[in-house]
N, C-alpha and C positions, 0 to 999 in steps of 0.2 A: 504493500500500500504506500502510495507514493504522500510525503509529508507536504503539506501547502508552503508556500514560498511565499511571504511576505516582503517586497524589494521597499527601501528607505522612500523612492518616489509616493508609491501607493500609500505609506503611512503621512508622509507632508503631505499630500493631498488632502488626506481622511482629517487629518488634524486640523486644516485652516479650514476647510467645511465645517467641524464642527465648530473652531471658533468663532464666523460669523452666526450657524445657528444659535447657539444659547445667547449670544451677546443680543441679536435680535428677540431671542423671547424673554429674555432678560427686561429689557426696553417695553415689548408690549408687557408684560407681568404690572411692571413701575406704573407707568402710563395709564391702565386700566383702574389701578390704586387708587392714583394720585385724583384721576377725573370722576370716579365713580364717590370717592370723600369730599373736594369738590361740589359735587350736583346735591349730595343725601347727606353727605354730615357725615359718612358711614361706608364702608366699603362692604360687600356679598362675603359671607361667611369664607366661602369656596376659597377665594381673592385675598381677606385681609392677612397683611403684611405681620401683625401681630397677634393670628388666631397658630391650632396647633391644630394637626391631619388635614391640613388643604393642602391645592396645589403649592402656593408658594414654599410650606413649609415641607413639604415631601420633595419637591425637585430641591432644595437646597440640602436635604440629606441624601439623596439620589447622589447628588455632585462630590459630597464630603467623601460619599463611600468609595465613588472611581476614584475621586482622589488617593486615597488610602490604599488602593487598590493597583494604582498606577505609581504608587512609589515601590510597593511590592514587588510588582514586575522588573522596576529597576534593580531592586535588589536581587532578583531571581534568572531573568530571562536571557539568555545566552548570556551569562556572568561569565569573565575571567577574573584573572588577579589583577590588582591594579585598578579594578573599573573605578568610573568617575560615572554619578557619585558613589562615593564606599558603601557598600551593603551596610554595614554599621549605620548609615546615615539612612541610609533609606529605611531600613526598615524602622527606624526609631519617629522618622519622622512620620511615616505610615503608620504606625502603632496608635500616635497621639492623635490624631486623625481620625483613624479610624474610632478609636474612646467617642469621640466628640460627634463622630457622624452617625455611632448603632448606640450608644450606651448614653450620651447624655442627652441627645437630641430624642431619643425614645420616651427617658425615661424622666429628662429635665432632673440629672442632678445639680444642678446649680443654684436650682432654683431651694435648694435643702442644706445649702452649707451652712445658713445659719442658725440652726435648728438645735445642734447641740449648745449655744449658748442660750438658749434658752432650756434648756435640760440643767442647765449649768446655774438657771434660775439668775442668771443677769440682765437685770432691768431694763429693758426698751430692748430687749432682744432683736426684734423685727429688723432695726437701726441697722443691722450687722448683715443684712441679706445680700449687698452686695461685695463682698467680702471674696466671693468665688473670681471676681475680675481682678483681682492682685495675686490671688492664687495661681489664675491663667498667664497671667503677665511673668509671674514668675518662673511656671514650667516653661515659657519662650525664652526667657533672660537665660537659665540653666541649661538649657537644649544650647542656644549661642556660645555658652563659654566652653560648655563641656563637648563639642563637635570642631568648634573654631577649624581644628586643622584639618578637618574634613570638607566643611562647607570654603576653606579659602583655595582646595585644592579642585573643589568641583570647580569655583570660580576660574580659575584660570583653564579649567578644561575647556570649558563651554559657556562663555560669559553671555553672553543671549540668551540662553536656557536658563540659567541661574538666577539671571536678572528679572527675566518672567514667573521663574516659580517665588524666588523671592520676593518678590512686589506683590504677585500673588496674593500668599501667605499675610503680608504686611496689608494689604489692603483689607480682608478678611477681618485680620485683628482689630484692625480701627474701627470699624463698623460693628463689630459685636461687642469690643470691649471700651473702646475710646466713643464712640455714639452712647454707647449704656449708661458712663458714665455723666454722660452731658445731658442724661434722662433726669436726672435728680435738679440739676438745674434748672432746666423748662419746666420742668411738674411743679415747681416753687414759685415760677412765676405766674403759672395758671392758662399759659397762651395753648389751650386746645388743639388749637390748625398747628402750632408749630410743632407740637407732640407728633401728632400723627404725620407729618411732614418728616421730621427724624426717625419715625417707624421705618419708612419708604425709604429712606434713603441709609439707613442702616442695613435694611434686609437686602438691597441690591450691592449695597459696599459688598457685605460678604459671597452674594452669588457674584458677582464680577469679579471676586477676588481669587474665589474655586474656579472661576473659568480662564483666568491668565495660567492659574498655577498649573491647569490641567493642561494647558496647551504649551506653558511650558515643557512638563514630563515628557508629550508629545516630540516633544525636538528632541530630546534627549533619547528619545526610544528613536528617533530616526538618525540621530549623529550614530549611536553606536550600532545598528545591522549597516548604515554606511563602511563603518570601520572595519568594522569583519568581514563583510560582502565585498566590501573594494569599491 
């Protein structure tokens, strides 16, 4: 039985097709948000950017998991010695990823990290709930130092590819973690529209941010069957 043959062409191809698809249903997703709160004050259950088991919030764990998925394969798929980036890297960064796109995104641990201080019977417990975005912040700060020689050695592999999964990543972060935080502010000033206006534009920072990173992994999966193919 003869094994299918994948050439680096056919995978560039496949990869900037789908980057213009998501990037496009990305835009109509936002768009149908923004006009339908707009018109009603309220976006369709299906639609809202800040409900849980609709589209928007399943295609955004859809995305986390190929993510996770496609660092995987980097770490696995026609692997030699030496490959860039290092399986150590990959797969650690797949690993945390993966957490975030089947276990927290299921199950919203995050939304529970403040919960033993009130077990802990300390006053205004609630106050502590965001508490999970400095813990995130941290597992990224820790992943940076403790890889460094990894991640500077991908960089010089394949600074295009790097530069995409990392902005990637970084845009991701700022929209779940740096928009979250900017929630506490606007909810103190009371301005409604601008709430659900950073709903929207938070929920799209992080799909736009799975979708650079993914099309980064993309290049990366087509430099290296390049490499070996010739």
């Amino acid at each position: 039985m003869n094994r299918i043959k994948i050439s680096a062409n056919q995978v560039a191809r496949l990869n900037n097709l789908l980057l213009g698809t998501l990037i496009a249903f990305e835009l109509v997703l936002l768009s149908i948000y923004l006009i339908t709160v707009w018109l009603w004050g309220k976006s369709p259950a299906i639609i809202d950017f800040n409900g849980f088991q609709n589209l928007p919030s399943l295609f955004s764990a859809v995305q986390l998991f190929f993510v996770a998925c496609g660092f995987m394969g980097l770490a696995f798929y026609r692997s030699y010695p030496g490959q860039k980036p290092s399986r150590r890297l990959a797969i650690t960064v797949g690993l945390i990823i993966f957490y975030v796109s089947v276990i927290d995104e299921t199950f919203k641990v995050h939304q529970h990290f403040y919960k033993p201080f009130c077990w802990l019977l300390i006053e205004n417990c609630r106050s502590w709930y965001n508490i999970y975005i400095y813990l995130y912040i941290a597992i990224a700060i820790a992943t940076l130092v403790l890889l460094f020689k990894d991640l500077k050695a991908t960089w010089k592999f394949y600074p295009f590819a790097a530069f995409l999964v990392g902005f990637g990543i970084f845009t991701f972060l700022f929209g779940a973690l740096g928009l979250e935080l900017l929630k506490f502010q606007v909810l103190n000033t009371g301005y409604g529209a601008m709430e659900k206006l950073r709903i929207g534009l938070e929920e799209y920072l992080e799909m736009l941010g799975m979708t650079l990173a993914l099309y980064g992994i993309g290049r990366f999966f087509t430099r290296r069957i390049s490499d070996i193919d010739g």
